[in-house]
Structure formats: C-alpha cells, structure tokens
N, C-alpha and C positions, 0 to 999 in steps of 0.2 A: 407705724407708717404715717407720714405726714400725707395729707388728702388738700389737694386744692378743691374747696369749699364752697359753694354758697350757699344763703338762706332762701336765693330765688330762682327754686326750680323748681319748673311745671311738673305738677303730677305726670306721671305715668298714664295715669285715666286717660289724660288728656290729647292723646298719641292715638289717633287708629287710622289704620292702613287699608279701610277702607273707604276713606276720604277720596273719593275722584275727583273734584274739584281742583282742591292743592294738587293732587298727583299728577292731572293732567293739564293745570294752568297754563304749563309753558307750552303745549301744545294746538295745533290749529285745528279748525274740522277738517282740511286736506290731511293733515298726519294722522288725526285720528281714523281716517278712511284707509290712507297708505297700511295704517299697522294691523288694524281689522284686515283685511283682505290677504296681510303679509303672514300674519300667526293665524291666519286659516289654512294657508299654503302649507306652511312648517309642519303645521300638526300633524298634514296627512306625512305619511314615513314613505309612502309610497311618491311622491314628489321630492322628497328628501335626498330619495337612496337616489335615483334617474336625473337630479339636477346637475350634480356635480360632474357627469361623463360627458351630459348633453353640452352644458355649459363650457366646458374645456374643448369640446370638436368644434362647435360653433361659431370659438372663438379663433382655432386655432387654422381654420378654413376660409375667415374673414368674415361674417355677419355679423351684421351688428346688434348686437346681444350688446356691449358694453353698454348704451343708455339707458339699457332697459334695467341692469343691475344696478346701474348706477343710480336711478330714480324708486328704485324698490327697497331691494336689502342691503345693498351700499347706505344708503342714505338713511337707514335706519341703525343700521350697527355702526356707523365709522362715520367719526365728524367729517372727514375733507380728503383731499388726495395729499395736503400740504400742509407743513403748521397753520399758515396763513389762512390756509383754506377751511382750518376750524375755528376762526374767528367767530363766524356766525352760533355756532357749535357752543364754544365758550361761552359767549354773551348771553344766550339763551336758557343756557342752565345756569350759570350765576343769577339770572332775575328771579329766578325759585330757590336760592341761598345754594347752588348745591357748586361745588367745585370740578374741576375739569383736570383728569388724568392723562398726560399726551402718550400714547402709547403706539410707535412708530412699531406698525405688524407687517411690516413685508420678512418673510422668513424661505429657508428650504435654501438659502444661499453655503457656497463652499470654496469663498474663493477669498486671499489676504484683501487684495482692494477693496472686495465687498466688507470687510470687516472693518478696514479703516472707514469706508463712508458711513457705516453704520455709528462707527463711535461718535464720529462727527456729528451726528444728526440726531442722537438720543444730545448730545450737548449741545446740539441746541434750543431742544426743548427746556433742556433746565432752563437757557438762557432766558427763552421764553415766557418761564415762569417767574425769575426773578424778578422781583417787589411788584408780583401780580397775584394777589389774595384768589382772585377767580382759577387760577392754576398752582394749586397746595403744595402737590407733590409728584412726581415725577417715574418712571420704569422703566429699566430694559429690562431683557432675556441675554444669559452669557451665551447661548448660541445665536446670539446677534453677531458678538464679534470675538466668537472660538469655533472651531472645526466641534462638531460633536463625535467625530473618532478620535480625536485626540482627547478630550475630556473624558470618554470612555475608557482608553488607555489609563489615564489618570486615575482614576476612580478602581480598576483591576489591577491598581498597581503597576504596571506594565512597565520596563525599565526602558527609555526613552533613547533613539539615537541622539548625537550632537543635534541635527537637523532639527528634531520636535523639540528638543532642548529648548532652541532657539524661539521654534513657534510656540514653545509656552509662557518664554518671555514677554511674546510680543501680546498674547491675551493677557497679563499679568498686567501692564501695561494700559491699553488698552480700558481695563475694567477701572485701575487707580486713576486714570484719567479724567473718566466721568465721577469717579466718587470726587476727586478733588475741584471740580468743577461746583459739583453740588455743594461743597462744603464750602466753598470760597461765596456762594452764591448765598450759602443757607438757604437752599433748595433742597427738602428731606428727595431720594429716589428706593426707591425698593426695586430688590433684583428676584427676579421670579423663581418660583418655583418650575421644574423639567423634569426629565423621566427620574425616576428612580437610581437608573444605574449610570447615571452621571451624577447627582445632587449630590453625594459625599463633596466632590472636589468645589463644584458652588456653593456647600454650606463653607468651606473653610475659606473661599474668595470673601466672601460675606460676612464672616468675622473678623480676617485681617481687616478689612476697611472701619470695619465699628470699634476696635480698637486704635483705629487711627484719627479717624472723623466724629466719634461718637462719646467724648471724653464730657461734654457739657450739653450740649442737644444731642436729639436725635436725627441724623441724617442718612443712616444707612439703615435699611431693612429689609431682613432674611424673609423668605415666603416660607413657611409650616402647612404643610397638607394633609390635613388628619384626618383623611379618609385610608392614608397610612395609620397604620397599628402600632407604630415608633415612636412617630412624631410631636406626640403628649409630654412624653419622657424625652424629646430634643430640646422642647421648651425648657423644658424645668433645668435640664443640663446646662443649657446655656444658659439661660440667666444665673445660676450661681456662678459660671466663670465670668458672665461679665461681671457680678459683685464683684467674686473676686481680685479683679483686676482690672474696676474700677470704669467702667463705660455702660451706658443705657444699652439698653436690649433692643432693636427695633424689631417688630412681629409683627408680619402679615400674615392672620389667620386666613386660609380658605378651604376649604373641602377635597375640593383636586381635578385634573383637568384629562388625567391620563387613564382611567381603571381599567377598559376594556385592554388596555394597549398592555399595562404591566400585568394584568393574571393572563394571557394570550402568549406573553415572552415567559414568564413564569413556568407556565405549565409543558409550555414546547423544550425550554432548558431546565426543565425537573429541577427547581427550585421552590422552597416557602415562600409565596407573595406575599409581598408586602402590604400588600390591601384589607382594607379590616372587611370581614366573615359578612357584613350586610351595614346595611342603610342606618339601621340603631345604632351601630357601633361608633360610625364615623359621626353622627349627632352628638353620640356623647360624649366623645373625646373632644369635639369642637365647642360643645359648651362650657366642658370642663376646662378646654382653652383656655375661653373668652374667661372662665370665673378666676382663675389664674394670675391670668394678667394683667383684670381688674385690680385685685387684689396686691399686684403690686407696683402700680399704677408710674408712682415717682421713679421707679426703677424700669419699667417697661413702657414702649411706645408703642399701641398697637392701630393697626387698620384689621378692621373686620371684614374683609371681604366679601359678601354672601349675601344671595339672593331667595335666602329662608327665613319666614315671615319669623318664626319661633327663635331665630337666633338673636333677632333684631330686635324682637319683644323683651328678652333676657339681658343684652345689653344695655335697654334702658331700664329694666328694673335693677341691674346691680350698681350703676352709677344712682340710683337714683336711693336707693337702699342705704348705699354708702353716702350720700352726702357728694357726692362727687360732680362737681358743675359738666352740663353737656357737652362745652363746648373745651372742652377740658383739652389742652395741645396734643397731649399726649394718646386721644382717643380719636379716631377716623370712623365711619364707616363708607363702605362701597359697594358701589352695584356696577354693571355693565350696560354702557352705552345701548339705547335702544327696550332693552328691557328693567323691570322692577322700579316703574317709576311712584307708584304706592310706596314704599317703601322710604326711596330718597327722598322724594320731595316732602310725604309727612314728618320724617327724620330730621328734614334740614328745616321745614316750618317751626317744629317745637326745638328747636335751638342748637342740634347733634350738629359736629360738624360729618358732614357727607361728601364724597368725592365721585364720579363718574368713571370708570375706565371709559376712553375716546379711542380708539385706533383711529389709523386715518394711514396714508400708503395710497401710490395708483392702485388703480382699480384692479389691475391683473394682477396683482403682485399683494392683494391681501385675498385675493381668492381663496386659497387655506384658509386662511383665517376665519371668513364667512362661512362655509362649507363647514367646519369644523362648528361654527358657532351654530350652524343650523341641527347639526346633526346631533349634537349635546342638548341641547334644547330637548328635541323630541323624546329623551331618551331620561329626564327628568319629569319623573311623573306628578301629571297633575298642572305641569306649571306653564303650558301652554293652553291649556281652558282656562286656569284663573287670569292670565294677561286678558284672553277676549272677555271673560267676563267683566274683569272690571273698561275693559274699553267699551265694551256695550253698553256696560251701567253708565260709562260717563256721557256717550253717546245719547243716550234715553232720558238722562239728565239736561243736559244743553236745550233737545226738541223739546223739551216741556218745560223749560225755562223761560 
C-alpha cells in the first residue's frame, strides 16, 4: 500500500479534547451563555418530549414562538434559513480551520415539484462550494428528491406500474444530476444514510454514480451505519468491487440515526433487526470501520462522522501509527453543527481536516429536524453533561482570565 507520508506530524500527545480554549475560540460569551442555558433545556427529557407538541400548536395558531426558536436552537444547530444566510456560519468556523457541510434539512415533503426544487437547491450548494476550501464537501438525502414509498417498493422488490416506472426515472435522474454537478465542480457530495428498508436501493444509486464519477478522485460517497450488524461486511464488499472495477470507494462512517425507529418496525413486523444487540457492538464495528479503511487509505476515501471522543482519538492514532499525513485528502472527520466543538476545533488546530454538518432551511420547515436533533441528543448518554461541562470549564476559564 503506497501511504501519502510525511516526516511532520504532530504527535498524537499533542491532541486533547479537552482544550476549551481552541474549542471555544470561535465562540462569544453571548453563545457561550446561549448554549449553557440551551443544553440545560435538552437535558431535561422532560422539556424534550412537551417541546415538540407545544411548539407546533403555537405555531400553527399564530404566536410568535418563531424568534424565540430562531434566537435559541435554530441558531445553534443550523447556520441560516438560506445558503447566503450561512455566510456568517461558514466564516466563523473556517477562522478555527474547520470546514462547512451545506446540508439543506427541510424534509417530510411528497410531492414531484418538491423534488425538483430540492435537486436544484442541493446544486446549488455544490455551486456554492466550488473553489471554496471553507466548504469541502457537500450532502443530500435521496428522500430529498424520491417518494419514500416508492423506494420502499424498490427495495421489496415490488414489480412497478408504467406510472412508478416513470417516477423512477425521474429520481434516477434527478440524483445523476447532482452527482454530475459535483463532478464537473470537483465538489466531493456524500448521500446519506435512511431507514433500513429503503437503503438497499440507495446503496446501489451510490455505486452507480462512483462508478461513474469516482474513476480518479473521490466524489461520491455512500453513508455505512454500523450500528447495523451488516454494515462492517458492506464495507469490505464494496471495496473489493470497487478494486475490482477500478474506482475509489467513498465511505461516510457514522453510527446511525434511526435505532428506536428500526427495532420498533422490526419487532411489530416480526423480523431480525438489523441493529447490533448493544452500544459495544456498534463501537466495535465502527472502529473496526475506521481501522479498515485506514488501512486502505489510497483506495478508500473516508469521512468519519462522529461525535465520540474514543473514535477520534483512534483515528488519529492509526494515521499517526501509519505515517499517514493529517491532512491526508482522502481522510475527513465531522461533527454536527452546534455540537462537539472539543473535538473539531482540537482536530482541525493539530492539522486533521474537519468539516461541520450546517443545516440551514426556514425555520418551520427544519422543525423535524431540530426536534429530532434534540431528542437524539438526550438519548446519548453522557453527552449532554460533557457539552456543559466543558462550556463551564471554558466559561470559568474566560472569568479568571
């Protein structure tokens, strides 16, 4: 395996996450006050479960709750309502080396024009990004711009009339649109990971395009969820048919987004979930990921997804083990707008390239989104007392400064 090399890379030692300073540079004491008071809310589960009902009659009766979300957890999870509107967004984390993921979250749509504006609008964030270092790389979701019964038909096999025929062309389409966009751009985009019982038909969207786009760089990349039990063994599959036939592998590692939702469907349709048996399991398969496709670095392009201190600790020991320069093209990591700023910002200080997930979308129209972000959170143990703690420590640091 040929290893792009140097002789000058920071120790390892050198890396620790709990640097608040670096982590909180790009922050002001207004945000640091915003996020403190905002991951006290979250934590409790009890404001959690009551937010989302409250928040939807409120709005849907006319009071104005929009500023209030707007000026709280809008403005903490999600750069802007607009690309434009994450200008500030972008600027602000590129002065702490970290890069800006445009990731346009308005979702729960079902209708063809909604799909066309969609396509349109994730292209234009490539556009966005092209020959803009502060915005790397690029995402949609195929249920941005596909029916999710119909990709479910797909995925069950289901023998299609002429009519869905058609509507499979027009996703088919659609998804090659933005890929050749990106590839005309050389703007890498990764396409997400989604439930279970649609991802068969988006893993194989996902390889036609890396067969198409992915012959010299890497511009396409498949999301792997290995908090599925499969997924470890998807990797490795794929990569030997890309050897085989000759194009880089793009791999977005991440944990997963869906568990309640697939052992819930699982258990009600008396089926083996997919879900690996516990919390050790899906670590290990995720580290075994990451050592994978470390390991085959020139052939695979990965983004590390993940907002666990130990997986981020392990990626820099195995580049670092290996000879493997930080900033290596082929290696990403990322964390999610708003949170895990430990992490990025010490990552991107010692030289890793790091990218942000940014959502952004009106305010009503990424509601899911937040709601979903808040209630994953709380349900991650542990990882709402370490955000306050280390905001306190930085907080406690500044006044005695």
């Amino acid at each position: 395996m040929q290893l792009d090399k140097t002789d000058n890379i920071p120790a390892v030692g050198k890396l620790s996450f709990e640097d608040t300073e670096i982590a909180f540079r790009h922050a002001s004491n207004t945000d640091l006050k915003r996020a403190y008071w905002l991951f006290r809310a979250i934590n409790n589960n009890f404001l959690v479960k009551i937010g989302p009902p409250i928040t939807t009659f409120t709005m849907k009766i006319g009071l104005p709750i929009k500023s209030i979300i707007k000026a709280t957890i809008f403005k903490q999870f999600c750069g802007g309502e607009t690309i434009a509107g994450c200008d500030a967004t972008i600027k602000n984390l590129a002065s702490g080396g970290v890069g800006t993921i445009l990731d346009y979250s308005v979702e729960g749509e079902d209708d063809e024009q909604v799909f066309d504006e969609t396509r349109d609008e994730i292209i234009r964030t490539i556009a966005r990004a092209t020959g803009d270092a502060a915005v790397p790389i690029t995402v949609f979701k195929v249920t941005g711009v596909a029916r999710f019964g119909l990709l479910e038909q797909l995925d069950a096999k289901e023998r299609l009339t002429p009519t869905e025929e058609q509507e499979w062309q027009k996703v088919q389409a659609r998804v090659k649109a933005i890929c050749e966009k990106a590839f005309n751009a050389n703007v890498p985009v990764m396409i997400d990971a989604e439930e279970s019982w649609i991802q068969d038909t988006i893993d194989q969207l996902a390889l036609d395009m890396m067969r198409l786009y992915n012959q010299q760089n890497c511009i396409i990349y498949n999301t792997y969820q290995l908090y599925r039990h499969d997924k470890l063994e998807s990797i490795k599959y794929d990569f030997t048919m890309a050897e085989s036939e000759g194009f880089i592998l793009g791999a977005k590692l991440v944990r997963g987004a869906y568990m309640e939702k697939e052992r819930k469907r699982a258990l009600e349709m008396n089926y083996p979930s997919p879900i690996q048996p516990d919390k050790a399991s899906a670590d290990r398969d995720y580290d075994m990921a990451l050592q994978f496709c470390i390991e085959h670095v020139d052939s695979i392009a990965i983004v590390a997804g993940t907002q666990n201190e130990e997986s981020c600790r392990l990626l820099a020991n195995l580049l670092d083990g290996s000879g493997i320069r930080h900033n290596h093209p082929h290696i990403y990591c990322s964390q999610l707008l708003g949170m895990s700023d430990n992490l990025s910002f010490n990552l991107a200080n010692a030289g890793y390239n790091v990218a942000k997930y940014v959502p952004y979308g009106p305010v009503k129209a990424v509601l899911p989104y937040l709601f979903r972000r808040a209630q994953e959170n709380t349900a991650i143990s542990g990882q709402m007392s370490r955000e306050l703690s280390l905001i306190i420590k930085e907080k406690d640091r500044r006044r005695l400064s």
